[in-house]
C-alpha positions as CSV (number, residue, x, y, z in Angstrom):
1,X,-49.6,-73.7,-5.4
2,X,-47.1,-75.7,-7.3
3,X,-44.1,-74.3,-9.4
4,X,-46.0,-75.5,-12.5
5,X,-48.8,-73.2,-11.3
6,X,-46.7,-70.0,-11.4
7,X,-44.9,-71.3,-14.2
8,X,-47.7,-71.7,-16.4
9,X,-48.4,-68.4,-17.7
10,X,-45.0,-67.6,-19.0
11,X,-44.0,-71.0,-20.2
12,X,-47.6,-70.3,-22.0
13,X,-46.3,-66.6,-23.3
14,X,-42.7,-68.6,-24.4
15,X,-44.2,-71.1,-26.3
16,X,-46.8,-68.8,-28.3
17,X,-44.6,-66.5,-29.1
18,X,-42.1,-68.8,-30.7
19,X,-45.2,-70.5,-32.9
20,X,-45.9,-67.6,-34.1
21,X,-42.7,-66.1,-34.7
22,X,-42.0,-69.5,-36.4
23,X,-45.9,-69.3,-38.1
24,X,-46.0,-65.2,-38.8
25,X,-43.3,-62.6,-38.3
26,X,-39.5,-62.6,-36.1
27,X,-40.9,-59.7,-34.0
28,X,-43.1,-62.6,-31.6
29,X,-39.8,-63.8,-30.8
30,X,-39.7,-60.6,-28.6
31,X,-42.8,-61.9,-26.6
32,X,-41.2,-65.5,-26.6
33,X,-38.2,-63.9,-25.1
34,X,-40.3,-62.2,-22.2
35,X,-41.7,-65.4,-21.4
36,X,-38.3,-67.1,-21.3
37,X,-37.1,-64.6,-18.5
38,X,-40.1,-64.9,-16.4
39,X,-40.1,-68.5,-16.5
40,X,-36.2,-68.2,-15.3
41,X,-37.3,-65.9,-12.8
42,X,-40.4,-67.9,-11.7
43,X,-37.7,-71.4,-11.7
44,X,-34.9,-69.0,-9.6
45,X,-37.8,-68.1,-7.2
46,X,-38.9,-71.8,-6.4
47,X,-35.4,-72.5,-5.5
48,X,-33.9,-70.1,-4.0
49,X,-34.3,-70.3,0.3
50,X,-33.6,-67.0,1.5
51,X,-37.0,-65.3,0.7
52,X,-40.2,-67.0,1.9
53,X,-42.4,-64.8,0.2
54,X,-41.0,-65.3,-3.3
55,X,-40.3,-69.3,-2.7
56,X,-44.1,-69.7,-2.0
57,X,-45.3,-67.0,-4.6
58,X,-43.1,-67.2,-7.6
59,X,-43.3,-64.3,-9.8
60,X,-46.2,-62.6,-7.7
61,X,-44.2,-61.8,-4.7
62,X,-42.2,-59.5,-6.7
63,X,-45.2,-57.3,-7.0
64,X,-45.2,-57.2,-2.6
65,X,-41.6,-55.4,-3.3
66,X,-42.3,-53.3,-5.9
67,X,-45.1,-51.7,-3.9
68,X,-43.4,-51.6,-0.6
69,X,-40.7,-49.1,-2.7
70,X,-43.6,-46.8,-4.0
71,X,-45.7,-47.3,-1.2
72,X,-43.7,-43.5,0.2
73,X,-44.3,-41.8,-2.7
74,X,-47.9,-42.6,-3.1
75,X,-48.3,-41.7,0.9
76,X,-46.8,-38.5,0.1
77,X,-48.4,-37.4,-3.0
78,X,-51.7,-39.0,-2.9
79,X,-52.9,-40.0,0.8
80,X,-51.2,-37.7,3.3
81,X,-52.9,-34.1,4.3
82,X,-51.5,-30.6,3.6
83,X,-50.6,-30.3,7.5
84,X,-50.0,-34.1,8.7
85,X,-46.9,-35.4,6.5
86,X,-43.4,-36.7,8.0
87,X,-40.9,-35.4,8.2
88,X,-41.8,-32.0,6.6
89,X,-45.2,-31.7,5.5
90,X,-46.8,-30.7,2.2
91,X,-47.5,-27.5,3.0
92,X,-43.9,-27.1,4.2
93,X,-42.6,-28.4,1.1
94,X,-44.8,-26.1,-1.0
95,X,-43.7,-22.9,1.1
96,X,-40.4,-23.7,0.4
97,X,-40.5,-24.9,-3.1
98,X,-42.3,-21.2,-4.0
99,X,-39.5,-19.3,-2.5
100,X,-37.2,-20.9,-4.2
101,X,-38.7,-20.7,-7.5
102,X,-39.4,-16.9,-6.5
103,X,-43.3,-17.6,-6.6
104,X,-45.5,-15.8,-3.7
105,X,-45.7,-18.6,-0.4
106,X,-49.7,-18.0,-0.5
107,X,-52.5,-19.8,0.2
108,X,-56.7,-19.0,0.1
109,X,-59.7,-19.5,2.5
110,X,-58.0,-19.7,5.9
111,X,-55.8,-22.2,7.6
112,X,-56.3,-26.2,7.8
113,X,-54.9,-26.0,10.7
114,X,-57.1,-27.3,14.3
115,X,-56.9,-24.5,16.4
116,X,-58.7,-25.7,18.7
117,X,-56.2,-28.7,19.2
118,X,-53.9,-28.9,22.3
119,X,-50.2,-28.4,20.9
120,X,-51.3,-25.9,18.8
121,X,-48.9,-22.6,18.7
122,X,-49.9,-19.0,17.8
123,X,-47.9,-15.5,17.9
124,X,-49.7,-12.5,19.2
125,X,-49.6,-9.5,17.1
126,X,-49.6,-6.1,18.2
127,X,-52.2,-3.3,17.8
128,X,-49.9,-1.3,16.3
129,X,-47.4,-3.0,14.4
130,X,-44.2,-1.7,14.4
131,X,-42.3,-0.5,10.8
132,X,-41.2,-3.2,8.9
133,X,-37.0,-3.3,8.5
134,X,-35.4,-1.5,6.0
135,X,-32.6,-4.0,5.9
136,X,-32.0,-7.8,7.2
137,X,-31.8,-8.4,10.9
138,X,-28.3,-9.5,11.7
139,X,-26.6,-10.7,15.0
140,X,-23.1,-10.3,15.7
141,X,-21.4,-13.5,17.0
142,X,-17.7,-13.0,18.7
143,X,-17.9,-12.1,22.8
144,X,-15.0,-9.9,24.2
145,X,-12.4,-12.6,24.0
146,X,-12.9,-12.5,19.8
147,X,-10.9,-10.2,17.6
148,X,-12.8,-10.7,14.8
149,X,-16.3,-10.8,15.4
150,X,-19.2,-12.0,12.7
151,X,-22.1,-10.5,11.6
152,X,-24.7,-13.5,11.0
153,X,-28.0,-13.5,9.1
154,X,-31.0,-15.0,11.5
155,X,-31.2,-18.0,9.1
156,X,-28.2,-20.1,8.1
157,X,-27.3,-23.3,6.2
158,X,-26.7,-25.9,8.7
159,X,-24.1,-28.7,8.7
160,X,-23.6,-30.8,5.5
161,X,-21.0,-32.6,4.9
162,X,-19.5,-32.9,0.9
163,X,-20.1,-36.9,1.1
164,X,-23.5,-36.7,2.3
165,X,-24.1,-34.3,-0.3
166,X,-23.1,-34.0,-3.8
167,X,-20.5,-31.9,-5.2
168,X,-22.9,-29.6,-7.3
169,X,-25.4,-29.6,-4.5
170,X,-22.7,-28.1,-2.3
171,X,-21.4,-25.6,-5.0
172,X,-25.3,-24.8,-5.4
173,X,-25.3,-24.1,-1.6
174,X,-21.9,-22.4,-1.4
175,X,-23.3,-20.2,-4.6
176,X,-26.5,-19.0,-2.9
177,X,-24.9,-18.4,0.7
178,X,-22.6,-16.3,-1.4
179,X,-24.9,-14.3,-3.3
180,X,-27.5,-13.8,0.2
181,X,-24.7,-13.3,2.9
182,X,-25.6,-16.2,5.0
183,X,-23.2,-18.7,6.5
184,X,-22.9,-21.8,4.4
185,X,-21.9,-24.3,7.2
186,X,-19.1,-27.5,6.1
187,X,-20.7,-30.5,8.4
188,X,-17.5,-32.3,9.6
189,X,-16.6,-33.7,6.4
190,X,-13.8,-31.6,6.1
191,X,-13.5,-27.9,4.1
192,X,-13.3,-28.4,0.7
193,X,-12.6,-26.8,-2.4
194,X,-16.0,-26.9,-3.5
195,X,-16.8,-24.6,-0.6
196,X,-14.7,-21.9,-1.2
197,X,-15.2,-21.3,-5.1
198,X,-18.0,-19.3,-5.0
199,X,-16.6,-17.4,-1.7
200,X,-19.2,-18.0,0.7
201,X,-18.9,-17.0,4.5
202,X,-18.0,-20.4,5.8
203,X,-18.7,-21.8,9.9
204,X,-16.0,-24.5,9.1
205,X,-17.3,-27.5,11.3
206,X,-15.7,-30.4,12.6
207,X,-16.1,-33.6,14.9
208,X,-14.9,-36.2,16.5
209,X,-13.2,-37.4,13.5
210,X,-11.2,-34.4,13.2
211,X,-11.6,-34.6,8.8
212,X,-9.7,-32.0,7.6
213,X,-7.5,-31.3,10.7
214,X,-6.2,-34.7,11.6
215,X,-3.2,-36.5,12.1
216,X,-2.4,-39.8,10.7
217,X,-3.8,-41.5,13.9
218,X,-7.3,-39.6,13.9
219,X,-6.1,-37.2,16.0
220,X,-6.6,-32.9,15.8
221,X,-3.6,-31.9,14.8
222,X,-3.0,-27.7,15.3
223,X,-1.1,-27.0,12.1
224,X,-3.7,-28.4,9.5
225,X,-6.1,-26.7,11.8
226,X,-4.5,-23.5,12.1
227,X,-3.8,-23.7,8.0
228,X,-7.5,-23.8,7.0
229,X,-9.0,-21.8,9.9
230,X,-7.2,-18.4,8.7
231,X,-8.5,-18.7,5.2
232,X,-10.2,-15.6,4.9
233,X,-13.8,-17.3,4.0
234,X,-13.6,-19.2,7.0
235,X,-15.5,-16.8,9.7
236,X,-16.4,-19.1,12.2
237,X,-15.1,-22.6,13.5
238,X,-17.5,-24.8,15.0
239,X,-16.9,-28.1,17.1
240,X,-19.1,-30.7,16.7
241,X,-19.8,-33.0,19.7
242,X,-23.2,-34.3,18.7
243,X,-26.0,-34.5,16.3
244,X,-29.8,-34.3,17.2
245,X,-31.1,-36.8,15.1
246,X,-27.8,-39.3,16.1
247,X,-26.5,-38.2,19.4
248,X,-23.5,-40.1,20.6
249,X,-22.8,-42.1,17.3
250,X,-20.6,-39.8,16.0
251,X,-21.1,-39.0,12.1
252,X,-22.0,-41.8,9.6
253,X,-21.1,-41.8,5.8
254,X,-22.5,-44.9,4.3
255,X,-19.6,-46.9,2.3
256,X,-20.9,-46.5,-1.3
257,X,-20.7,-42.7,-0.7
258,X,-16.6,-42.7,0.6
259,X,-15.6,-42.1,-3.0
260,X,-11.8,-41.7,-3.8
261,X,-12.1,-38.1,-3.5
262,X,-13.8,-38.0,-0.1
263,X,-11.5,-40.8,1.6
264,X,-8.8,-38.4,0.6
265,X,-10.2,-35.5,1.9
266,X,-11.0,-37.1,5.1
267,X,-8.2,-39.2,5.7
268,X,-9.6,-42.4,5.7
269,X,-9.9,-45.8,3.2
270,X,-12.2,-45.7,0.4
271,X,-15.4,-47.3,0.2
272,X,-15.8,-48.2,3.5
273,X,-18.2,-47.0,6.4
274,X,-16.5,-43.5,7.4
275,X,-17.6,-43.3,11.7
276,X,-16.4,-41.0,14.0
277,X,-15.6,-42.0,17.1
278,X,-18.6,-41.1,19.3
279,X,-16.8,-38.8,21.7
280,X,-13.7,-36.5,21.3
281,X,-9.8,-37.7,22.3
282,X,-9.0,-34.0,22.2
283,X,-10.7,-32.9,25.6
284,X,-11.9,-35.5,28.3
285,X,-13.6,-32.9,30.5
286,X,-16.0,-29.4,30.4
287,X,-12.9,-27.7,31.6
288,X,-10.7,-29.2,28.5
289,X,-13.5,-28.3,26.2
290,X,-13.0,-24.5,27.3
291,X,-9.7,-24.5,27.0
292,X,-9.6,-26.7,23.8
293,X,-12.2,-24.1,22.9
294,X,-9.6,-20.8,23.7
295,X,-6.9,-22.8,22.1
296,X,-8.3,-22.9,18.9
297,X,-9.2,-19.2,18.8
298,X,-6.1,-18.8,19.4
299,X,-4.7,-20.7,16.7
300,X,-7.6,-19.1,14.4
301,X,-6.8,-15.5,15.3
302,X,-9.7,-14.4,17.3
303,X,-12.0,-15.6,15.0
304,X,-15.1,-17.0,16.7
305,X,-15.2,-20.2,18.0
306,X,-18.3,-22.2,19.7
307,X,-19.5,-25.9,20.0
308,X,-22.7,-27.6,18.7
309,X,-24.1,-30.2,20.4
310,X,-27.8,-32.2,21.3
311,X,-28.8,-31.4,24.5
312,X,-28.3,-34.5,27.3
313,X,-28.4,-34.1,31.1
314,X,-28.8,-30.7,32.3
315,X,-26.2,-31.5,34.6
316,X,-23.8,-31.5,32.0
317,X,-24.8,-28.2,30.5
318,X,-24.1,-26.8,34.5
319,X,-20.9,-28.8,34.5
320,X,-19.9,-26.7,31.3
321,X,-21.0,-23.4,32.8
322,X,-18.7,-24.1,35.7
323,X,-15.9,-24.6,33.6
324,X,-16.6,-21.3,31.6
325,X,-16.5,-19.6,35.1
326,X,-13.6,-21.3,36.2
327,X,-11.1,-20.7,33.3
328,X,-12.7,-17.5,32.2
329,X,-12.8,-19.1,28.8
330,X,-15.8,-18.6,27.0
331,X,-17.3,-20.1,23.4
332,X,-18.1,-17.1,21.3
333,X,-21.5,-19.2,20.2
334,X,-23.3,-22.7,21.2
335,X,-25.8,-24.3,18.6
336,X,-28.4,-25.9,19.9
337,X,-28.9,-29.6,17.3
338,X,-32.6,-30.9,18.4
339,X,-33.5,-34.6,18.2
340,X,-36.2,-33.7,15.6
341,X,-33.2,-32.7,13.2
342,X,-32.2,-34.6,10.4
343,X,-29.2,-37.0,9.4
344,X,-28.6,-38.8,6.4
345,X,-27.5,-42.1,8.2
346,X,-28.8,-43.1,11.7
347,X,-29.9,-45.9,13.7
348,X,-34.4,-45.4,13.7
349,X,-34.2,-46.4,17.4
350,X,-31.3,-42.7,17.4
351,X,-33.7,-40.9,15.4
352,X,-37.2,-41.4,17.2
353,X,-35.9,-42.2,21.1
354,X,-32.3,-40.7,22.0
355,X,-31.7,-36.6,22.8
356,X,-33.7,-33.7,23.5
357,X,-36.2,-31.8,21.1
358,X,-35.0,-28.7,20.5
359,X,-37.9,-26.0,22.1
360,X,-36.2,-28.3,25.7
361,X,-32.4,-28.1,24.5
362,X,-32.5,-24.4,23.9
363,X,-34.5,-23.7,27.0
364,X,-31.9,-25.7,29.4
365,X,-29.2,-24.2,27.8
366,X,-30.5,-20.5,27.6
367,X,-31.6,-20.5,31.4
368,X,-28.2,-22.5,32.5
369,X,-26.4,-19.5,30.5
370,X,-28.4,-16.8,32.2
371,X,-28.7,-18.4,35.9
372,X,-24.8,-18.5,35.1
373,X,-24.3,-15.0,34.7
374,X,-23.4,-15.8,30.6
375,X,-25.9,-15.4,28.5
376,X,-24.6,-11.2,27.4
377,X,-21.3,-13.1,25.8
378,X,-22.6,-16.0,24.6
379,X,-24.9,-16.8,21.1
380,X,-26.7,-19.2,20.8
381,X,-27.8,-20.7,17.9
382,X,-30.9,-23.4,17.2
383,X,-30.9,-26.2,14.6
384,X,-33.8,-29.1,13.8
385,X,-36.7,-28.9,11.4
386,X,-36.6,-24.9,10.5
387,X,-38.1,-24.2,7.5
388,X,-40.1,-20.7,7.5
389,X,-40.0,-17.6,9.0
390,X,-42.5,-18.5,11.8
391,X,-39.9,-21.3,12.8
392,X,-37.4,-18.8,12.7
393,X,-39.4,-16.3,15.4
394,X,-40.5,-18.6,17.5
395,X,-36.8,-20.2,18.5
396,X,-35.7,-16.5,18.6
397,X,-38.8,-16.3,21.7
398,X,-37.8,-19.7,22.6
399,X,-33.9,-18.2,23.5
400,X,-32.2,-18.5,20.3
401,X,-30.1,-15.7,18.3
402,X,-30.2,-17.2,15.0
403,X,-31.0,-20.4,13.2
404,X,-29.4,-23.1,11.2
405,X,-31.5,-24.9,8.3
406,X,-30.7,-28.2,6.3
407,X,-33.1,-30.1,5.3
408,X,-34.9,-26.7,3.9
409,X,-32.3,-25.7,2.0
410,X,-31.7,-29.3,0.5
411,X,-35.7,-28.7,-0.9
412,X,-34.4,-25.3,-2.0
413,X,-31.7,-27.2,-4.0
414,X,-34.3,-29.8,-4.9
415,X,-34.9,-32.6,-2.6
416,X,-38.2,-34.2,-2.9
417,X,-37.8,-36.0,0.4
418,X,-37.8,-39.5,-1.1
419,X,-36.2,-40.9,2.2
420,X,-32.9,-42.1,0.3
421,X,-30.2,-40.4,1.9
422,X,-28.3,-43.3,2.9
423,X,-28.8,-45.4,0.0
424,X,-26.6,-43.4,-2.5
425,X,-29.8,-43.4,-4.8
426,X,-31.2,-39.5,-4.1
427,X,-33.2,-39.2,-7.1
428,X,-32.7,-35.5,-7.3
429,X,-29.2,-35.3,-7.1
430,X,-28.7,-34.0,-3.8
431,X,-27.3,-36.6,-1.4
432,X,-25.2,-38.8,-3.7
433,X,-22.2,-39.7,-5.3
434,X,-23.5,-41.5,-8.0
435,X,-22.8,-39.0,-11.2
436,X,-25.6,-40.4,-12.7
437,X,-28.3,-38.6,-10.2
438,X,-26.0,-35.6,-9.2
439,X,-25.3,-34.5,-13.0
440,X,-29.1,-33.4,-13.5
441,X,-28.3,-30.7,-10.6
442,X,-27.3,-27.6,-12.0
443,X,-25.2,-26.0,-9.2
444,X,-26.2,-22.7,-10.6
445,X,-29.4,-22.4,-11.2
446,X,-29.7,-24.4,-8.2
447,X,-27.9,-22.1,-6.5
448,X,-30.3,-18.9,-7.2
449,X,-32.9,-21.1,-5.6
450,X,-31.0,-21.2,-2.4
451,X,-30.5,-17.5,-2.6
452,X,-34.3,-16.7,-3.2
453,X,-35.8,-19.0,-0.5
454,X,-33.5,-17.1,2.0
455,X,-34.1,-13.9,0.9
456,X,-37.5,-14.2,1.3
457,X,-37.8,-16.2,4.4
458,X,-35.3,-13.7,6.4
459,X,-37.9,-10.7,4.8
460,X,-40.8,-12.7,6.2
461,X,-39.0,-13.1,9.8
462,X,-38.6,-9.3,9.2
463,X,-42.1,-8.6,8.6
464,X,-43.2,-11.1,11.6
465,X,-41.0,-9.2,14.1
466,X,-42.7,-5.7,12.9
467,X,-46.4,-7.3,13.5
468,X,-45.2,-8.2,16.9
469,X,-44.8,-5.0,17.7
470,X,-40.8,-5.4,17.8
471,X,-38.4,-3.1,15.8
472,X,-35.8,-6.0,16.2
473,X,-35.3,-9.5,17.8
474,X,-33.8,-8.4,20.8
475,X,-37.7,-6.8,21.6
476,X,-39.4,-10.2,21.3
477,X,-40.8,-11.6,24.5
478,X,-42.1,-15.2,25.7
479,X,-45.4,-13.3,26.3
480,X,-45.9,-13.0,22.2
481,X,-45.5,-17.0,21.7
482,X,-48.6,-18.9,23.3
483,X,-49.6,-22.3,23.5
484,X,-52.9,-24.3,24.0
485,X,-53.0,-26.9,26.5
486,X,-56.4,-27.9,26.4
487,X,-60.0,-26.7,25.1
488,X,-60.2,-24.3,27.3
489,X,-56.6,-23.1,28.4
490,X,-54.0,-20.8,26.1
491,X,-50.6,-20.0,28.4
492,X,-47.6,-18.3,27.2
493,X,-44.2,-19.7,27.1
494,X,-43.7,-16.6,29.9
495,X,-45.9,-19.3,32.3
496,X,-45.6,-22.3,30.1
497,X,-41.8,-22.7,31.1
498,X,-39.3,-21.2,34.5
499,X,-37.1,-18.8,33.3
500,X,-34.2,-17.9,35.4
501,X,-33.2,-14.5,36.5
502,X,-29.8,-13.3,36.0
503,X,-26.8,-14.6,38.0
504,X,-29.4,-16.5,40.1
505,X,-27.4,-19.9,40.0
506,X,-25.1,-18.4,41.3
507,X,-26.6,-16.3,44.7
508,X,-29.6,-18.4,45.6
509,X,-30.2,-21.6,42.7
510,X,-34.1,-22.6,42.7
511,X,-34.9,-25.8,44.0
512,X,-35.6,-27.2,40.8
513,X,-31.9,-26.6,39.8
514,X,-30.5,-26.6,42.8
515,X,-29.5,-30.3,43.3
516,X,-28.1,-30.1,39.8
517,X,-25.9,-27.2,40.1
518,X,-24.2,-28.7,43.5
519,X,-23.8,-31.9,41.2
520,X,-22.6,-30.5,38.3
521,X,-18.6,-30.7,38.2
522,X,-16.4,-28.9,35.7
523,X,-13.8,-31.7,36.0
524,X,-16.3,-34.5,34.4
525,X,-18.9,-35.2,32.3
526,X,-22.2,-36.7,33.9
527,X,-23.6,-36.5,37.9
528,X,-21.3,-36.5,40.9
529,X,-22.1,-39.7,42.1
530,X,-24.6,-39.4,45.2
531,X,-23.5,-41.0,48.3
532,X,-24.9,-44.7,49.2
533,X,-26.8,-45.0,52.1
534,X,-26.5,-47.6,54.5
535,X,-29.3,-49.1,52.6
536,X,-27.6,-49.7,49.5
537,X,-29.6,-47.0,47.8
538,X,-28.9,-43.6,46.1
């Protein structure tokens, strides 16, 4: 069709509306006008040559664009199932949203869920439960090279940086963390003022970018370190070397967000993409790690002092093991990041194909640890898609000692999941720095919401762990978590996965380790290279 066809209709509306403005009252100039601009829109459309869809539908092909935007929204609220949404599904959402608001997380007439599905995951209770807790299960973190061990809740907030979030939805975070005595972890954005106000227990984070401890070349530099790590909020320091849902990149803060404020925090020019570098300058090697990792308890004053990172090769984990043994240097804690976690600016092809899902990470690391002859000093921590107590449990089964959430406690705070992270558009407030979105979050009321979801998802891990038959999460067992395979085959995670014995790298390594143990090096990263054969192959 012509330009004259698409420009019929609101030449049409320009024209009547001026006769009868002219004819019968001013106010039809108002419909002239609206004709006018979609007859300058329909005209701009013709011409323009960038967009196909618009040059051969004028005026129409705006309506493609406008429903492309909403089409999310109506798939979550209209056409997706309690149980089958992305990322977190409704019933998810819901469990969390009552919490927060301090409603009961209930539901009637039985579970949506397909049993009978392979995948599908249950907990076995026991006969006779055991007695609830009286209190909150905690977990000290700090082996016997820390002076100043932690006591940590089983469910934390995980790493945000102020840049990816707002200022009042940190201070709403900081607030509740305070009030529920859960860690409130930085992200490697740097520690800001906005964390310490309300005097939350912080697990001060930081990356390959070094924000908040770095020298004018991007390098870590001791004395900025050593100046924020003794604060007496700060109770843990944790080294970033990669993200589940981004491994290898580094972190990414979109331009728009690097706001005056957070270039200065960070070091780095304003309004421009804010990258780390994707691996560290400060260590090279597993060996430099550990003792990058005992200089900076040192420097800290025994406080504890781990490394977070999304699981690769296995080889490397072994290569790091090696080096723990071989300095006598140990992290007081390692978080486990799965590939299922969130991020609020990555690559799709990072998000859906590159690192390890989390139930594989933890279970590398927590056999490598106790074929090793580490696991007694060592926490470890899990991170990725944690949103109720039943997550909680079952990466406590899985070989985790306490959890990290985000993307929970951003719902807690308010997110709606509308998918805008990056754009600097969150229309709740929570990941922007736009004032005109972020003002509408009330870091205080916002912050009592944090508090309540936590307190009644660590009571509900509490209440799990009795109806196992466990007075505490040290008595859980891979026999209580079972799996389905197929129609007519449940196994445990005791069978489902190999779990090694104590020490046994070490005397007699399995076969199925055994080749990466001898290959793992504590002087590099990666394989030793296997010798070539006189064919040319490995």
């Amino acid at each position: 069709m012509s330009l004259l066809g698409f420009a019929a209709l609101p030449a049409l509306l320009t024209l009547a509306g001026a006769v009868l403005a002219l004819t019968i009252s001013p106010w039809w100039w108002i419909l002239a006008a609206v004709g006018a601009a979609l007859l300058i829109v329909a005209i701009i459309d013709y011409a323009q040559p960038k967009n196909s869809i618009l040059r051969n539908f004028p005026l129409l092909g705006h309506g493609r664009f406008m429903l492309e935007e909403v089409r999310p929204m109506i798939q979550q609220y209209f056409i997706e199932r309690n149980w089958d949404g992305k990322p977190f599904d409704r019933d998810a959402r819901a469990l969390i949203y009552d919490r927060a608001e301090g409603r009961a997380s209930v539901k009637s007439f039985g579970t949506e869920l397909e049993v009978r599905q392979p995948g599908y995951e249950y907990l076995t209770h026991a006969t006779l439960p055991a007695p609830p807790a009286a209190q909150e299960h905690r977990v000290t973190i700090g082996g016997p090279q820390c002076a100043q061990p932690y006591d940590a809740s089983l469910l934390n907030i995980s790493a945000m940086s102020y840049g990816s979030l707002s200022v009042n939805a940190v201070r709403a975070m900081s607030a509740g963390a305070a009030k529920g005595g859960f860690l409130h972890e930085t992200g490697e954005g740097g520690l800001t003022s906005y964390h310490l106000d309300s005097g939350a227990d912080l697990l001060w984070e930081f990356g390959s970018g070094y924000f908040g401890c770095r020298t004018r070349e991007g390098d870590f530099d001791p004395d900025a370190f050593r100046e924020k790590a003794l604060h007496p909020h700060v109770k843990m320091i944790n080294v970033k070397l990669s993200q589940g849902a981004k491994p290898g990149l580094g972190g990414v803060l979109p331009a728009p967000k690097v706001t005056e404020e957070i270039a200065q925090i960070r070091g780095v020019p304003a309004f421009q993409d804010c990258i780390s570098p994707p691996g560290h300058t400060a260590f090279s090697t597993p060996r430099e790690l550990m003792q990058f990792i005992g200089r900076l308890r040192e420097l800290s004053d025994g406080k504890p002092v781990g490394f977070k990172l999304c699981v690769g090769t296995r080889i490397d984990v072994l290569a790091m093991c090696k080096a723990m043994i071989d300095t006598g240097i140990r992290p007081d804690f390692i978080i486990v990041d799965g590939s299922e976690g969130g991020t609020g600016a990555a690559p799709l092809e990072y998000q859906d194909h590159m690192g390890t899902p989390l139930i594989e990470g933890l279970h590398i690391l927590h056999n490598a640890l106790v074929g090793a002859g580490l696991r007694e000093e060592i926490r470890i921590g899990a991170a990725g898609k944690i949103s109720s107590g039943h997550d909680v449990v079952r990466r406590l089964i899985q070989g985790a000692d306490f959890t990290m959430s985000a993307r929970a406690m951003m719902m807690a705070v308010g997110c709606i999941q509308a998918q805008k992270c990056h754009t600097d558009r969150c229309p709740t407030g929570v990941a922007t720095q736009n004032p005109r979105y972020y003002r509408g979050l009330d870091p205080a009321t916002k912050g009592e919401r944090v508090f309540r979801y936590h307190q009644a998802t660590v009571k509900e891990v509490a209440q799990m762990i009795a109806t196992l038959g466990a007075r505490g999460p040290q008595e859980l067992s891979p026999t209580m978590l079972r799996r389905r395979i197929s129609q007519t085959e449940v196994v445990s995670y005791a069978s489902l996965y190999n779990w090694l014995a104590p020490d046994e790298l070490l005397n007699a390594p399995p076969r199925g380790w055994a080749g990466d143990w001898e290959r793992a090096d504590a002087d590099r990263f990666g394989a030793i290279p296997e010798p070539i054969t006189p064919s040319g192959r490995m």
